[in-house]
DRENPA-3360 file (N, C-alpha, C; in nm, 2 decimals, always signed):
BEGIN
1 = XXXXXXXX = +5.35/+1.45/+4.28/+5.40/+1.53/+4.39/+5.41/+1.45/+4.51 ~ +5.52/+1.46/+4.60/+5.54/+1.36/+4.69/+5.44/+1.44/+4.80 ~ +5.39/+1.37/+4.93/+5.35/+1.34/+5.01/+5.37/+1.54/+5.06 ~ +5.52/+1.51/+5.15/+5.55/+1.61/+5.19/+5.59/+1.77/+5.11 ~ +5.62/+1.76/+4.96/+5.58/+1.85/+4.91/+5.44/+1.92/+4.91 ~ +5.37/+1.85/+4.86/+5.21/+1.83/+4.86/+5.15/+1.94/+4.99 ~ +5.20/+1.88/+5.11/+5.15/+1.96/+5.23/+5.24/+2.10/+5.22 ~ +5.38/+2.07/+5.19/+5.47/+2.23/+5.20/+5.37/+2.30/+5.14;
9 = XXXXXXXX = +5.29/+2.27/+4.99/+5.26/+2.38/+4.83/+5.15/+2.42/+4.95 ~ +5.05/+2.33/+5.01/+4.93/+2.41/+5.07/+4.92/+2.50/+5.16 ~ +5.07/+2.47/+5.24/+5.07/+2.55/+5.38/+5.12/+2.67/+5.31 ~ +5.17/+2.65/+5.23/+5.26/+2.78/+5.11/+5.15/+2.87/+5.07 ~ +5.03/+2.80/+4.98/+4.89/+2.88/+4.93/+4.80/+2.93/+5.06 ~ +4.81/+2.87/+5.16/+4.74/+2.87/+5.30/+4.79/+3.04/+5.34 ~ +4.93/+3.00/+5.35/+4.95/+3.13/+5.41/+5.00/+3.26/+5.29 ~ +5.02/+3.21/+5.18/+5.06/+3.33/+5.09/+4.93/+3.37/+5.08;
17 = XXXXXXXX = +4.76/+3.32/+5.04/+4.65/+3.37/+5.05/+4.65/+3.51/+5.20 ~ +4.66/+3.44/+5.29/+4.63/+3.53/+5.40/+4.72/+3.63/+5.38 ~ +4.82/+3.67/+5.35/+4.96/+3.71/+5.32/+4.86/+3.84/+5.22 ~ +4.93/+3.76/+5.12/+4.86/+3.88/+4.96/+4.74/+3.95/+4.94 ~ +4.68/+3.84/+5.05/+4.53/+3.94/+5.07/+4.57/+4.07/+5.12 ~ +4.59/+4.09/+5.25/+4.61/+4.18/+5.34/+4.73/+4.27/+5.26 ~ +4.81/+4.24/+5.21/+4.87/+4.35/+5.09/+4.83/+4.37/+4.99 ~ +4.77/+4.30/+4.91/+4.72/+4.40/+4.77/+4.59/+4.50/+4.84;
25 = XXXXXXXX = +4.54/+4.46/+4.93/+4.41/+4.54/+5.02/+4.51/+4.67/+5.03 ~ +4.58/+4.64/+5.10/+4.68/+4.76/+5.13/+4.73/+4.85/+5.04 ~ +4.78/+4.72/+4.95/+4.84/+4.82/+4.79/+4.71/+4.90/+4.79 ~ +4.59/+4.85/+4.78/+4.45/+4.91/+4.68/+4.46/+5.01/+4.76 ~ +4.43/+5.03/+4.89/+4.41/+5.15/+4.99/+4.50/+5.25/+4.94 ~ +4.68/+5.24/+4.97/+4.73/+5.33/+4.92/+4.78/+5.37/+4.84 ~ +4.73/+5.29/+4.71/+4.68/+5.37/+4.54/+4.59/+5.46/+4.56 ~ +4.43/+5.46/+4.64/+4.38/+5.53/+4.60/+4.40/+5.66/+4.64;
33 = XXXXXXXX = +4.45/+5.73/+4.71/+4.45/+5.84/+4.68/+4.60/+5.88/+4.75 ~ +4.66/+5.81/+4.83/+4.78/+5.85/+4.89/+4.89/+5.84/+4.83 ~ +4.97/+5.78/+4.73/+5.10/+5.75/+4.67/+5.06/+5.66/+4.52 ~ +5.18/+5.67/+4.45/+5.17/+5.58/+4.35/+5.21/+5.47/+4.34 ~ +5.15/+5.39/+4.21/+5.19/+5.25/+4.21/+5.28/+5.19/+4.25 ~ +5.42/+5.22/+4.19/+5.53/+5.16/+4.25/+5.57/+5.20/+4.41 ~ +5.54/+5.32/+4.45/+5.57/+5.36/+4.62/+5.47/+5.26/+4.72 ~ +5.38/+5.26/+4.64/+5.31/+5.17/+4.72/+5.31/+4.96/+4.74;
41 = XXXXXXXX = +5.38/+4.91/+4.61/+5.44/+4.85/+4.60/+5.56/+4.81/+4.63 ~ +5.62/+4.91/+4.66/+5.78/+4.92/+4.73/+5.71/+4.89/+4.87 ~ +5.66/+4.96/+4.94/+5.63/+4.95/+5.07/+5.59/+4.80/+5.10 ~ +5.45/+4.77/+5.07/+5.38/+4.64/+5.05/+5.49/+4.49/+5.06 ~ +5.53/+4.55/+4.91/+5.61/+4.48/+4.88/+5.73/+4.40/+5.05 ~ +5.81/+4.53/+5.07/+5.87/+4.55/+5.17/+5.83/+4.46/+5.30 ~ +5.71/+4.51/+5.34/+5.69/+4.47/+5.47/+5.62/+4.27/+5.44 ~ +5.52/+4.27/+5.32/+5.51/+4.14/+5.29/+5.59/+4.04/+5.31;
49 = XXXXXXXX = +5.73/+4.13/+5.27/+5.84/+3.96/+5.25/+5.92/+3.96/+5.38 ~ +5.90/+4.04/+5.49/+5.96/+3.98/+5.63/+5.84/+3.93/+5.70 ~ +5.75/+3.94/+5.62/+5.63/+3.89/+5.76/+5.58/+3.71/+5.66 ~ +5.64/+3.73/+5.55/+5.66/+3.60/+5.44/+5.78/+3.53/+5.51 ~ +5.86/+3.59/+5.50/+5.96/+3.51/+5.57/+5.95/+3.43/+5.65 ~ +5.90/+3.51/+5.81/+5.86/+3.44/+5.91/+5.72/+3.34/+5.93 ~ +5.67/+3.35/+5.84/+5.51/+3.25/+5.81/+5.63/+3.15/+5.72 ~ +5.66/+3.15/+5.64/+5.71/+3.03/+5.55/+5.85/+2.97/+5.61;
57 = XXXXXXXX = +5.95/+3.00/+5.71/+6.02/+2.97/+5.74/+5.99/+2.87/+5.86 ~ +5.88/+2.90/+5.90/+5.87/+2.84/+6.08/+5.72/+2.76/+6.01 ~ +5.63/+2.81/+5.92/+5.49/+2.76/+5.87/+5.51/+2.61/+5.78 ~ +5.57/+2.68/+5.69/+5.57/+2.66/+5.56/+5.60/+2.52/+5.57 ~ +5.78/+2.53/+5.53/+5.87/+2.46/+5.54/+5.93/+2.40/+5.66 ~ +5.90/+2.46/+5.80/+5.94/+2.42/+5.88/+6.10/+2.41/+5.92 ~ +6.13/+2.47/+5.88/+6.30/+2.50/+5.86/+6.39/+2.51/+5.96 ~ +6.49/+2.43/+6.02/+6.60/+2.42/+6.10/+6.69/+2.50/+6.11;
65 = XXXXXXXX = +6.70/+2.47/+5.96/+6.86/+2.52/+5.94/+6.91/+2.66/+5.95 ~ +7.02/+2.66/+5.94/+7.07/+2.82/+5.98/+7.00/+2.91/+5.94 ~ +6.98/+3.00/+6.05/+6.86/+3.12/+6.05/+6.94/+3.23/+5.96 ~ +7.04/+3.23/+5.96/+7.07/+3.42/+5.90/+7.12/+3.32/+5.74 ~ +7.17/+3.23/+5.74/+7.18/+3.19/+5.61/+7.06/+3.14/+5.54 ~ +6.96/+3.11/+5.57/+6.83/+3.11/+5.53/+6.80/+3.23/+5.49 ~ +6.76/+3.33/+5.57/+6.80/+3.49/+5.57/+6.82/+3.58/+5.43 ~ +6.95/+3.52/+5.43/+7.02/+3.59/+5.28/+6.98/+3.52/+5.16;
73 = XXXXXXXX = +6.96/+3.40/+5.15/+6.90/+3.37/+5.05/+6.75/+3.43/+5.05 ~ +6.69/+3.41/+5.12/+6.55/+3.46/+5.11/+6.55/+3.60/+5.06 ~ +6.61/+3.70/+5.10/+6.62/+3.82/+5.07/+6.67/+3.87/+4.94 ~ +6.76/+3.76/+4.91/+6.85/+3.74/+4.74/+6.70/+3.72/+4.72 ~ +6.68/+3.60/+4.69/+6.53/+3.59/+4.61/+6.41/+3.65/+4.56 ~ +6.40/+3.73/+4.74/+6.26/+3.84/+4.76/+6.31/+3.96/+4.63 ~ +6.47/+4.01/+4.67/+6.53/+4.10/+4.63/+6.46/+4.09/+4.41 ~ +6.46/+3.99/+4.35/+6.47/+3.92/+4.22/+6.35/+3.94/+4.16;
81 = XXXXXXXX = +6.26/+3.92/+4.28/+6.12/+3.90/+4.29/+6.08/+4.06/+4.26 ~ +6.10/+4.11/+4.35/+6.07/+4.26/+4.33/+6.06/+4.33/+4.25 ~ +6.19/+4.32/+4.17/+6.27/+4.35/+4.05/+6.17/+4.35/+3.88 ~ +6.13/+4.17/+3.94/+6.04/+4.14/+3.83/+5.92/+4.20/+3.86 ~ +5.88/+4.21/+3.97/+5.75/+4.27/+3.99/+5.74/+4.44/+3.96 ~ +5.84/+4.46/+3.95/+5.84/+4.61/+3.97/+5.87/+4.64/+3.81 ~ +5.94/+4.58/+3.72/+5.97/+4.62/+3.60/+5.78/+4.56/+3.51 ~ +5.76/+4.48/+3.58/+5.60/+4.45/+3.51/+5.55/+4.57/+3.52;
89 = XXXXXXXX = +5.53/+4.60/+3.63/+5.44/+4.74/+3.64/+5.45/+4.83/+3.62 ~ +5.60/+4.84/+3.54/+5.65/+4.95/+3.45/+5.62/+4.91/+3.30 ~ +5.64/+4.84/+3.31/+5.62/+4.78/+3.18/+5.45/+4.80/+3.13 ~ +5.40/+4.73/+3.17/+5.26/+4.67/+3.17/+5.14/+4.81/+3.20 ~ +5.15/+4.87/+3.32/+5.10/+5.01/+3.36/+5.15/+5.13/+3.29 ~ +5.29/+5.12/+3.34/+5.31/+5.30/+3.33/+5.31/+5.27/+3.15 ~ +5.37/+5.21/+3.09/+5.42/+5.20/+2.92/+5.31/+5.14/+2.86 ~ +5.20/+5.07/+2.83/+5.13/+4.99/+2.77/+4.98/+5.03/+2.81;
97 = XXXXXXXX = +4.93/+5.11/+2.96/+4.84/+5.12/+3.01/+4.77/+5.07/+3.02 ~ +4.75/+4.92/+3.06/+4.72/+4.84/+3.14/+4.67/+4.88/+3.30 ~ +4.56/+4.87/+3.35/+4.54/+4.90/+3.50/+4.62/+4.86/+3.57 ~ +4.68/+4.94/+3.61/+4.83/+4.88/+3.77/+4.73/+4.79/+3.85 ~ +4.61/+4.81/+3.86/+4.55/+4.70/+3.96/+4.52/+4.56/+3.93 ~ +4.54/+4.52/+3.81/+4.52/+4.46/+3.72/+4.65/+4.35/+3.66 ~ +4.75/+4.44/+3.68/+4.90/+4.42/+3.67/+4.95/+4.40/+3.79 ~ +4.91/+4.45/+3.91/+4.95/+4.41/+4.00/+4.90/+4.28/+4.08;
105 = XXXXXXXX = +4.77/+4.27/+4.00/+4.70/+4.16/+4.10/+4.72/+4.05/+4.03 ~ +4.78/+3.98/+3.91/+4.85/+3.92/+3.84/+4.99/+3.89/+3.86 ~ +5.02/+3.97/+3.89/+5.21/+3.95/+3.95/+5.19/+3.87/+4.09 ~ +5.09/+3.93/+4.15/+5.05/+3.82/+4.31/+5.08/+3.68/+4.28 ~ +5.00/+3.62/+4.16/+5.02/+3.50/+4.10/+5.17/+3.46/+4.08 ~ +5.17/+3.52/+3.96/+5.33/+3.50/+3.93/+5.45/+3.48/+3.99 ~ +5.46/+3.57/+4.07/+5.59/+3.60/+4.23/+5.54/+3.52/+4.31 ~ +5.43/+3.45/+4.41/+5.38/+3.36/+4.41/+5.45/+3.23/+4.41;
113 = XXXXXXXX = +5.42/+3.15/+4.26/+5.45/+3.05/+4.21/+5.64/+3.05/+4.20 ~ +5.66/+3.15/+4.15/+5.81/+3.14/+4.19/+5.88/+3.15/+4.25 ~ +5.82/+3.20/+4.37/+5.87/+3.20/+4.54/+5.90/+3.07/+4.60 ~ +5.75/+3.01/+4.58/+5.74/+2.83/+4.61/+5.88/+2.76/+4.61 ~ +5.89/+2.79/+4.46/+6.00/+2.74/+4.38/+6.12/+2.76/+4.45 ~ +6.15/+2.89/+4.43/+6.27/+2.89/+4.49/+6.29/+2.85/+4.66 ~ +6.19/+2.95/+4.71/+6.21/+2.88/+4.86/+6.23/+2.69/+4.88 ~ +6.15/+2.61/+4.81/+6.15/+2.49/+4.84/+6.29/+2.48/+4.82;
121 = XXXXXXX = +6.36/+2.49/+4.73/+6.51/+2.41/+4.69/+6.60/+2.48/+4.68 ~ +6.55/+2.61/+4.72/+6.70/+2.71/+4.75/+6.71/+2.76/+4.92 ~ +6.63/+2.83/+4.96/+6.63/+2.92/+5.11/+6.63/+2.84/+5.20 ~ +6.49/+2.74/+5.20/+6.48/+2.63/+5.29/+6.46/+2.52/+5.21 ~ +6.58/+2.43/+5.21/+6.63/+2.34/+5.11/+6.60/+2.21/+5.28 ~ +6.58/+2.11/+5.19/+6.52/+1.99/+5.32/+6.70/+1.95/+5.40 ~ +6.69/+1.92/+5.50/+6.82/+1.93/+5.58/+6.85/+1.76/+5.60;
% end
């Protein structure tokens, strides 16, 4: 791994840590007694990836380049992310019964690692 990758992955783990903490906390809070799994993951979900955005866009990557086309890709991606997060937890919880907290705190991982990915060479691609 080159030099400057290397530092993007940590400032990435640096701030997705502080990030996913403070939402699965949140997911856990309002699973317990207020809403269900996925409502609560919709939300989470929701507010994570504009406050992800703004940490990995200006943190992360350090990103120049065009703000609203950065933007849409990000949002394509988050959008995919979701998707797969959200059919795990159908899958895995409501069908298989698996603890949703358990399934969800696993997909952190997962979405995670593929975020990296795409953000590095898709959203904020080096200019």
């Amino acid at each position: 791994m080159t030099h400057l990758i290397r530092a993007q992955f940590i400032r990435f783990v640096l701030v997705g840590l502080g990030l996913n903490a403070a939402g699965y906390a949140a997911y856990l809070l309002l699973t317990w007694r207020i809403m269900g799994s996925e409502t609560a993951m919709t939300i989470t979900f929701s507010v994570g990836t504009l406050l992800s955005y703004l940490a990995h866009r200006s943190v992360t990557f350090r990103h120049r380049g065009d703000h609203f086309a950065a933007m849409r890709r990000f949002l394509a991606c988050y959008a995919i992310l979701y998707l797969v997060n959200f059919a795990a937890l159908w899958v895995f919880a409501d069908r298989i019964g698996i603890p949703h907290q358990l399934v969800q705190g696993c997909m952190v991982l997962v979405v995670a690692l593929l975020a990296f990915i795409v953000q590095k060479y898709w959203v904020f691609p080096a200019t």
